[in-house]
C-alpha positions in Angstrom: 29.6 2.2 -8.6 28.3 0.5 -11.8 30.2 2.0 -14.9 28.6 0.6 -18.1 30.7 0.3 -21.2 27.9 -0.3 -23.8 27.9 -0.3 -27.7 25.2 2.5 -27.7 24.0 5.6 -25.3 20.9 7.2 -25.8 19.7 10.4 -24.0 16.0 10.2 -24.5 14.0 13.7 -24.8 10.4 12.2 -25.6 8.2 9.2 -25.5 9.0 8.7 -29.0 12.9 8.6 -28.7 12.6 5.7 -25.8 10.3 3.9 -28.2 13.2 4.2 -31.3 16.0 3.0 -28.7 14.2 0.1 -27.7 13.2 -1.0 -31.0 17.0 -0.6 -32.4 17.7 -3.0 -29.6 15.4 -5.5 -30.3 16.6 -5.1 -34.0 20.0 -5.6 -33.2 19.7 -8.7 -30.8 20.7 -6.1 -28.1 19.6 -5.8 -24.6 19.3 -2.7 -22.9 20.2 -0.5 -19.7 18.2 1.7 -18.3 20.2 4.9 -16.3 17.2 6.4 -14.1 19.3 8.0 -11.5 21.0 5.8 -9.7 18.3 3.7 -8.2 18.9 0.1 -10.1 21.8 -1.8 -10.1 23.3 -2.6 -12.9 25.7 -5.7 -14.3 28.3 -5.8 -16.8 27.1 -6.4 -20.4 28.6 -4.7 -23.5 26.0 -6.0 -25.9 23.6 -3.1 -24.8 22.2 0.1 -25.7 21.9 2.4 -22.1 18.5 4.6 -22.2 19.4 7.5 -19.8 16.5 9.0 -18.6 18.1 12.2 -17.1 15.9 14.6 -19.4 12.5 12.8 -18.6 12.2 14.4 -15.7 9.0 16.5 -15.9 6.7 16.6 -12.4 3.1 17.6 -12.7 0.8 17.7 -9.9 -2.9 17.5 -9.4 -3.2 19.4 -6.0 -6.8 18.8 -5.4 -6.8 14.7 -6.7 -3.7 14.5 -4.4 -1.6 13.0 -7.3 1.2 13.8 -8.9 2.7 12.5 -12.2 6.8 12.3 -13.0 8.9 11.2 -15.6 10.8 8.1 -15.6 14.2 10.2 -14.5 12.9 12.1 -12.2 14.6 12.9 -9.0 13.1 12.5 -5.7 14.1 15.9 -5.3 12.2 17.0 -8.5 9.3 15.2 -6.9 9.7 17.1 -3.5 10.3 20.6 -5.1 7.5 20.1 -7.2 4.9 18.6 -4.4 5.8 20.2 -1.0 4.9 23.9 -1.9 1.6 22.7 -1.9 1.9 20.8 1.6 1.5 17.2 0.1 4.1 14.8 0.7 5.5 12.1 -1.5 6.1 8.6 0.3 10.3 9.1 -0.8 13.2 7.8 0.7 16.0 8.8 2.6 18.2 10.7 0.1 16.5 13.5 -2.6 19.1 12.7 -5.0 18.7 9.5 -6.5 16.1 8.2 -8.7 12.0 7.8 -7.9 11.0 5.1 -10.2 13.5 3.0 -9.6 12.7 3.5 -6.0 9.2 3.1 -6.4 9.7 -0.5 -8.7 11.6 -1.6 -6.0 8.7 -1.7 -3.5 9.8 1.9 -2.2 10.9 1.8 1.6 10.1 5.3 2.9 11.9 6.2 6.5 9.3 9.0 6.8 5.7 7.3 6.5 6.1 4.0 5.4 5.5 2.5 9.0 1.9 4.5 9.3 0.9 4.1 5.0 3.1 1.3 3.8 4.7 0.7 0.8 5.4 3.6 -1.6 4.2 1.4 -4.5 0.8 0.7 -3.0 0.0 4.1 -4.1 1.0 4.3 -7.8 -1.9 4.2 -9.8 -0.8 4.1 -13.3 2.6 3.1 -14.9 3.3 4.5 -18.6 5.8 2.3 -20.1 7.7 1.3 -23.7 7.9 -2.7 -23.6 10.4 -5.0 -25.1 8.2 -4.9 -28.6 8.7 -1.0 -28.5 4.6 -0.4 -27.9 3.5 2.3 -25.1 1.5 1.1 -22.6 -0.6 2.7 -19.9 -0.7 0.3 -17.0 -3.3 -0.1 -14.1 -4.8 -2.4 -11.7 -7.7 -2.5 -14.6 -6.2 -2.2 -18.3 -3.5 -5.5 -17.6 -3.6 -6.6 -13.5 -0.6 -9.2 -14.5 1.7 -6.2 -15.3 0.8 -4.3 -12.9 1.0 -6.8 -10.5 4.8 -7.3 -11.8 6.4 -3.9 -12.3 5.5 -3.1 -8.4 8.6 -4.8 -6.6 10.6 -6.2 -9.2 13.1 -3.0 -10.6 12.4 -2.6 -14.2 12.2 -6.0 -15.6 9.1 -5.7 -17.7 10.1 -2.6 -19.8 11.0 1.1 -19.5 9.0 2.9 -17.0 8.3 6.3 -18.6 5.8 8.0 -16.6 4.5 7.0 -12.5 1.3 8.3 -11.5 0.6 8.1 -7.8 -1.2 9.5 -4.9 0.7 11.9 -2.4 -0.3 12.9 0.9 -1.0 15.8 2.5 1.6 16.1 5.5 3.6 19.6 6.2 5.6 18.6 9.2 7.1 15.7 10.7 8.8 15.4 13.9 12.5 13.3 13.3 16.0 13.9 13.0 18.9 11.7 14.5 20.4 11.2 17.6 24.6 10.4 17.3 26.0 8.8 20.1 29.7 7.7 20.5 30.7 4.5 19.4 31.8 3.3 22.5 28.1 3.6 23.6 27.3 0.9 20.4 25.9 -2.2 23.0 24.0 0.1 25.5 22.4 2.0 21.8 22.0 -1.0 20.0 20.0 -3.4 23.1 18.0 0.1 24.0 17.0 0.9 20.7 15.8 -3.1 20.2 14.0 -3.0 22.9 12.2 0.4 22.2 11.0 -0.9 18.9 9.0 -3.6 20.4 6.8 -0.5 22.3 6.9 2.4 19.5 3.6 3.1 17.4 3.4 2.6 13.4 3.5 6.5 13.4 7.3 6.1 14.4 9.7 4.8 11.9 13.4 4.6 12.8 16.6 3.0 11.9 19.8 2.7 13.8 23.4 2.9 11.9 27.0 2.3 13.0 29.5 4.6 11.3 32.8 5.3 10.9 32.7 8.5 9.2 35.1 10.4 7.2 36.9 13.9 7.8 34.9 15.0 5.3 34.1 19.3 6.0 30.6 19.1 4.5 29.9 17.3 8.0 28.7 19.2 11.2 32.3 19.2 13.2 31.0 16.8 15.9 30.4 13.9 13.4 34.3 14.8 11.2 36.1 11.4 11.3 34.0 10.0 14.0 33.0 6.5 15.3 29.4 7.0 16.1 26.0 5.5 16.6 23.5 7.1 14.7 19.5 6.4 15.3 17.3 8.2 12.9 13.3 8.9 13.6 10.4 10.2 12.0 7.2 10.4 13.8 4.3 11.2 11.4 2.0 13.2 14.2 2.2 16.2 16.7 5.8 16.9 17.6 5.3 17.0 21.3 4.1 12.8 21.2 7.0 12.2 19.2 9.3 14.1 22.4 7.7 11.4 24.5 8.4 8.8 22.7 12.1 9.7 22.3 12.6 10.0 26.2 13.5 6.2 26.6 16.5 6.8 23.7 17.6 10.2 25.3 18.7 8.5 28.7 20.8 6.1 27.1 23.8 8.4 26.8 24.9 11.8 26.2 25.0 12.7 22.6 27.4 14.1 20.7 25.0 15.4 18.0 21.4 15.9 18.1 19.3 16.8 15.2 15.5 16.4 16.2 13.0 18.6 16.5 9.8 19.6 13.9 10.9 19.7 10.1 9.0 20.7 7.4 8.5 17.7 5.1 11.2 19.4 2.6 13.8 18.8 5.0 13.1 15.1 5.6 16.4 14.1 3.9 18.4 15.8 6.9 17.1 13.0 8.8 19.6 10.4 7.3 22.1 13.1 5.8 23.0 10.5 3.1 25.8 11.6 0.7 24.5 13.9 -1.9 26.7 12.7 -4.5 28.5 9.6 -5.9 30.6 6.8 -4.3 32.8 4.3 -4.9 31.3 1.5 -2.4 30.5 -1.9 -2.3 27.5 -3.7 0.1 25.7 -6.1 1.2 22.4 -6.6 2.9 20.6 -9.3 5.1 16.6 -9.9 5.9 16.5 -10.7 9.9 13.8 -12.7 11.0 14.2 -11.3 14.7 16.7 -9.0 16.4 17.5 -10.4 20.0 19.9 -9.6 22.7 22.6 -11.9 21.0 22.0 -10.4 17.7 23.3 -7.4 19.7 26.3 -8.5 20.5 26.9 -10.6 17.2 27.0 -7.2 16.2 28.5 -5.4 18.5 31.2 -8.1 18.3 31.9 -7.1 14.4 31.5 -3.6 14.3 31.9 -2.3 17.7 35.4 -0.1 19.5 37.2 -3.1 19.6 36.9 -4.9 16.3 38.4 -4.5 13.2 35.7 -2.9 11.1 36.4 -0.7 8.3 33.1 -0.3 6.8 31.4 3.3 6.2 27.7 2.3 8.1 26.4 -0.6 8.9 22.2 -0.5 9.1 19.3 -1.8 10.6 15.8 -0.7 9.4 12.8 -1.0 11.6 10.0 -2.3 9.0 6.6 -3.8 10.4 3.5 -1.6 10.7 2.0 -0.4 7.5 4.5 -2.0 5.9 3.1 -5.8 6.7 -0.5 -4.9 5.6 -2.2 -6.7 2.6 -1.6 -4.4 -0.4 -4.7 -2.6 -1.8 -3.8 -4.0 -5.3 -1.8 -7.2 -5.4 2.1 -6.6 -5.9 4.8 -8.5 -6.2 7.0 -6.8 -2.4 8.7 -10.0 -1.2 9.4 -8.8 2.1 5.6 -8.2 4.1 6.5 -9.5 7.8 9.8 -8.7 7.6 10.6 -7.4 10.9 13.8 -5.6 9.9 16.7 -5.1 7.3 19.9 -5.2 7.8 22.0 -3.3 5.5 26.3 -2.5 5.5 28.7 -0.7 3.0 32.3 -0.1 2.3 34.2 3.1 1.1 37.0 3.4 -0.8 39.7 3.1 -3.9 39.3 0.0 -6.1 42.6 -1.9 -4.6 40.1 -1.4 -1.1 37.0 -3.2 -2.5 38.3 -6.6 -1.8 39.3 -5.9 1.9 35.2 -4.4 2.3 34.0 -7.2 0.4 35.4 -9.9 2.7 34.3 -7.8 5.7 30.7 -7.6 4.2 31.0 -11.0 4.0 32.0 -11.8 7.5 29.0 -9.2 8.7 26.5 -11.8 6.9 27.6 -14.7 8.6 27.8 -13.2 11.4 24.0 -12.6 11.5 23.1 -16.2 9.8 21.1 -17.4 12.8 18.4 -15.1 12.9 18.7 -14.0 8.7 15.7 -14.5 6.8 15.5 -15.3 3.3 13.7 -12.3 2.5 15.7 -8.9 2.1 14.2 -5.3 0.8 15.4 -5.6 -3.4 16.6 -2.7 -3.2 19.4 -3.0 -0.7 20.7 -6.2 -2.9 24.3 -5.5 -3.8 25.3 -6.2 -7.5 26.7 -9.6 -7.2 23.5 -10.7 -5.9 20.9 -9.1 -8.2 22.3 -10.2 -11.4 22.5 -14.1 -10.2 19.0 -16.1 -10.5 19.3 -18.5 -8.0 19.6 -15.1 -5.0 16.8 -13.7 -7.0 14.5 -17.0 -6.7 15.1 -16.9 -3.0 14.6 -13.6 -2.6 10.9 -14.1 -4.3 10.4 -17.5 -3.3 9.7 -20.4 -5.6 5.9 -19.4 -6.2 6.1 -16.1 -6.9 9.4 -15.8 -8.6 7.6 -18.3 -10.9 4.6 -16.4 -11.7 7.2 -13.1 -12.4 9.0 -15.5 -14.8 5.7 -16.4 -16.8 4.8 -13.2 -17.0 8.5 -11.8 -17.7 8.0 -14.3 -20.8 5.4 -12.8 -22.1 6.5 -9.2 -22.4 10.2 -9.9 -22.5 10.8 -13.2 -23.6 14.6 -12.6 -25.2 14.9 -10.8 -21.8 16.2 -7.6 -23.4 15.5 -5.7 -19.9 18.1 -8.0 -18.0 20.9 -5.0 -16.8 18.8 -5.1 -13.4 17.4 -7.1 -10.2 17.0 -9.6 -13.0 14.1 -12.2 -13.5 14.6 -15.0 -16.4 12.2 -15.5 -18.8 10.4 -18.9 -17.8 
């Protein structure tokens, strides 16, 4: 999505090598990109070197201390493979394939537990990074609180995360899957599933998409060039509470696929079936400060049988629960009381991306009187993370301003700047 054309591309194999790219940056006036699987957006900036992280990818796991340490590109599949063997659970998100410390920098939203334990980032204990004046640092809540305060919810703008340490729990089985309705069942889905939210318990996390899927074969053949509404669940407890709580969704409609049942927690990622591999896409994403009937049909209006909506899926996450507790350890997560994220994308050839773009668009507005300033960082589209006023608003004023004064002291030429970016103050 973000192709990087920069003057020099290192492939790091040791602590050492991230240390001697960083400093040949900071020698050459240069800034630097850091590839870590596909979790941080990136902007256009040929005066860079590009630190891929693909073989730092080591997992090691303390069963008994319930923690388990990876490197900085590391997979969420690496992290699963490595952890559920052992029947502990990572707090991951919805696709194994992309990257788990950019994830977990972002906050980390997990669709599995993050309603009943919060955010993913709560739980890292240490951070081993290479700052912008090439030192390695091992970061905690006790050797520098500012940092570590910082690097949780910001997306790598205070150096090059090499190492996470964090805790992970120990769940076998969750009860989830998805439920795919037709798209011509998208007001009587949507207003149910709204109103269900209000009643379900911080055990249950769920999300509800629209989408227009492609006639791609890797799908089940019900769901091959369909129009369909797709609500995903994950109940973190005995699988015959989480039938009861589905009973309300199941008498909405017949469905035309149905997933759910008990998974082991290595099959969590068929709960959203995201695409295991590359696209060509562009989004955009908005906080909502409510969802209410007229919400609805705001977006039933845009995306439902009888617009003119092109794009791919069109999201709303359920947050609230665990996720609006006060943090153990202070963090910089902007979003604690947002009730839920709304989050859309668009498919297709270059000469397409304008057409999406302007529908994107149109989606935001179309949501404007019950948005919220606050959005998840991670669903930020490119356009938006690299321009500092979005990021301000995004913070806020106060703590965008304590991120700056402490993005100035670490990285005060602001070499770490191909990212959710934060200006030096």
């Amino acid at each position: 999505m973000t192709p990087l054309s920069p003057r020099v591309a290192v492939g790091p194999e040791s602590l050492a090598d991230v240390q001697a790219a960083v400093r040949f940056a900071a020698k050459n006036g240069m800034g630097i990109g850091v590839r870590g699987g596909g979790h941080i957006v990136a902007k256009q900036d040929e005066e860079i070197v590009v630190i891929n992280m693909r073989r730092m990818r080591g997992v090691s796991v303390d069963p008994g201390g319930r923690r388990v340490r990876f490197g900085g590109g590391a997979l969420w599949q690496d992290v699963l493979d490595a952890v559920t063997p052992l029947g502990l659970a990572p707090m991951n998100g919805s696709s194994p394939t992309v990257g788990a410390t950019g994830y977990m920098l972002g906050g980390g939203h997990s669709p599995t537990l993050g309603r009943s334990l919060g955010w993913a980032a709560e739980y890292i204990s240490a951070l081993e990074l290479v700052t912008a004046d090439g030192q390695v640092r091992r970061v905690t809540a006790e050797s520098e609180p500012e940092l570590f305060f910082a690097l949780r919810g910001t997306k790598g703008n205070f150096g090059l995360v090499t190492a996470v340490d964090c805790e992970v729990f120990p769940v076998t089985h969750i009860y989830g899957g998805g439920l795919w309705f037709a798209g011509d069942d998208i007001a009587e889905v949507l207003h149910t599933w709204r109103e269900w939210v209000t009643e379900i318990p911080d055990e249950m996390s769920t999300s509800v998409a629209v989408q227009r899927l492609p006639p791609d074969p890797a799908l089940p053949q019900p769901l091959r060039g369909a129009f369909v509404v797709h609500v995903r669940v994950a109940y973190n407890g005995m699988a015959e509470e989480g039938e009861k709580q589905l009973a309300r969704l199941r008498a909405i409609a017949p469905t035309i696929f149905d997933t759910v049942g008990e998974l082991t927690y290595a099959q969590a990622a068929t709960i959203h079936m995201d695409p295991p591999l590359p696209l060509r896409y562009a989004d955009r994403s908005s906080g909502l400060a409510e969802l209410t009937a007229q919400t609805v049909e705001a977006l039933v209006e845009f995306a439902g049988p009888h617009s003119d909506c092109q794009l791919a899926s069109m999201e709303i996450r359920h947050l609230g629960g665990a996720l609006d507790r006060a943090p153990r350890t202070p963090d910089a997560i902007p979003v604690r009381g947002l009730p839920f994220q709304l989050f859309a994308f668009g498919v297709g050839p270059v000469e397409q991306m304008p057409a999406l773009r302007g529908q994107l668009a149109e989606m935001v507005d179309k949501v404007r009187p019950w948005a919220d300033t606050r959005r998840m960082v991670s669903f930020l589209s490119p356009e938006e993370a690299t321009r500092p006023a979005a990021m301000r608003e995004i913070y806020g004023p106060e703590l965008y301003d304590r991120l700056a004064r402490i993005k100035r002291e670490y990285d005060p030429a602001n070499m770490f700047r191909v990212n959710h970016n934060i200006e030096p103050a």
